[in-house]
C-alpha positions in Angstrom: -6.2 1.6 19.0 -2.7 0.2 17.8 -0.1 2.2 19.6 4.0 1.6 18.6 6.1 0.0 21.1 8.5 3.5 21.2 7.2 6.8 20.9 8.9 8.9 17.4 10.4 12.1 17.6 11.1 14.3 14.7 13.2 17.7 15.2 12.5 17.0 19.2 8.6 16.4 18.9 6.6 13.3 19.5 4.7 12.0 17.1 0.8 10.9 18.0 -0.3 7.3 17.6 -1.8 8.7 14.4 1.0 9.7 13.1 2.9 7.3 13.1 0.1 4.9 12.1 0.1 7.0 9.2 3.9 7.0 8.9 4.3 3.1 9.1 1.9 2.2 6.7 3.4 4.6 4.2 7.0 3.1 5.1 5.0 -0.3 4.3 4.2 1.0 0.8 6.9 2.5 -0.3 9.2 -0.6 0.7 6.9 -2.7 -1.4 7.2 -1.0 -4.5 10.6 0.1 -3.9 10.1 4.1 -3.5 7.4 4.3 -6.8 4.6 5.4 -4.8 2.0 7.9 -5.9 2.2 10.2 -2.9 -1.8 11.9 -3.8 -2.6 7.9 -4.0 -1.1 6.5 -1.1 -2.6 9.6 0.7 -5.9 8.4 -0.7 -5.8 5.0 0.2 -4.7 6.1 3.9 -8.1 8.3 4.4 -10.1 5.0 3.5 -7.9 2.9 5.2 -7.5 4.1 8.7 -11.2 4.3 10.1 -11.7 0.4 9.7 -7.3 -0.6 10.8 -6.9 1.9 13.3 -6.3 -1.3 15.6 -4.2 -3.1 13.4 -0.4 -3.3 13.0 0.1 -0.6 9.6 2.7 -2.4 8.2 0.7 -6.1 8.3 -2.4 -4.0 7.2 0.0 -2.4 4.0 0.8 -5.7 3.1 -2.8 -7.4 3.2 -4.4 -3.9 1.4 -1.3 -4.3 -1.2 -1.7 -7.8 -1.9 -5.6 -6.8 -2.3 -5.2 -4.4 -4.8 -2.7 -6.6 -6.9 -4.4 -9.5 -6.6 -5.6 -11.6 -10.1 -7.5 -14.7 -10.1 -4.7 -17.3 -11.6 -6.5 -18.2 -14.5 -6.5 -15.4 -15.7 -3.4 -14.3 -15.1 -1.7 -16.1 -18.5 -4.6 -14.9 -21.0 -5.6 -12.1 -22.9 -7.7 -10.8 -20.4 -5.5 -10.2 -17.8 -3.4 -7.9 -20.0 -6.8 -5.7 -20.4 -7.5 -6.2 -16.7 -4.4 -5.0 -15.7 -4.0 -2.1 -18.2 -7.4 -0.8 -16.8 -6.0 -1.5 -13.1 -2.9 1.2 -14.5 -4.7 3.6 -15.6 -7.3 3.4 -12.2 -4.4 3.2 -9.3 -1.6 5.0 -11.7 1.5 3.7 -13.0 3.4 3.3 -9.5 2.3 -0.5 -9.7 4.2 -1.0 -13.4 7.7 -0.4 -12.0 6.6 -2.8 -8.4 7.7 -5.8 -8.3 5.2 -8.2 -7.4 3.0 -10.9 -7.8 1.3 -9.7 -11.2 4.3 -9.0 -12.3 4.5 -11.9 -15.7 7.8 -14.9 -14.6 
């Protein structure tokens, strides 16, 4: 089980392993989309999460499960059907991911 390097205490109690597991990988998330994060979402994608990274680092494992999620296979990334893929993907995973900056995003 990953454990942090210092313990964290809020208003002068620790936090367990869990929670700040829980805390990190939120951090993670919310620094990737700058703040636009669906809390009920996030909160979600934690409960699946955690059973299978419980021994991972939470911010690598926010980064590989965000990349996952926005991920589009390049070709079809400049055609009509990536603008119907991703309109689906909004609607599924909420609108948090139209104000992220990311990979998706069109350059």
């Amino acid at each position: 089980m990953w454990k942090p390097d210092k313990p964290i205490v809020i208003a002068g109690e620790a936090l367990t392993d869990i929670e700040v597991w829980w805390r990190e990988f939120g951090n993670a998330f919310h620094e990737l989309c700058a703040g636009e994060v669906d809390e009920e979402w996030l909160v979600s994608i934690t409960h699946a999460i955690y059973p299978l990274a419980l021994d991972h680092e939470p911010r690598g494992t926010a980064k590989l499960v965000y990349t996952a999620l926005m991920f589009e296979m390049p070709e079809f990334v400049e055609g009509e059907h990536a603008a119907r893929a991703r309109n689906v993907r909004l609607k599924a995973i909420r609108a948090w991911m139209s104000r992220c900056n990311g990979p998706w995003q069109p350059r």
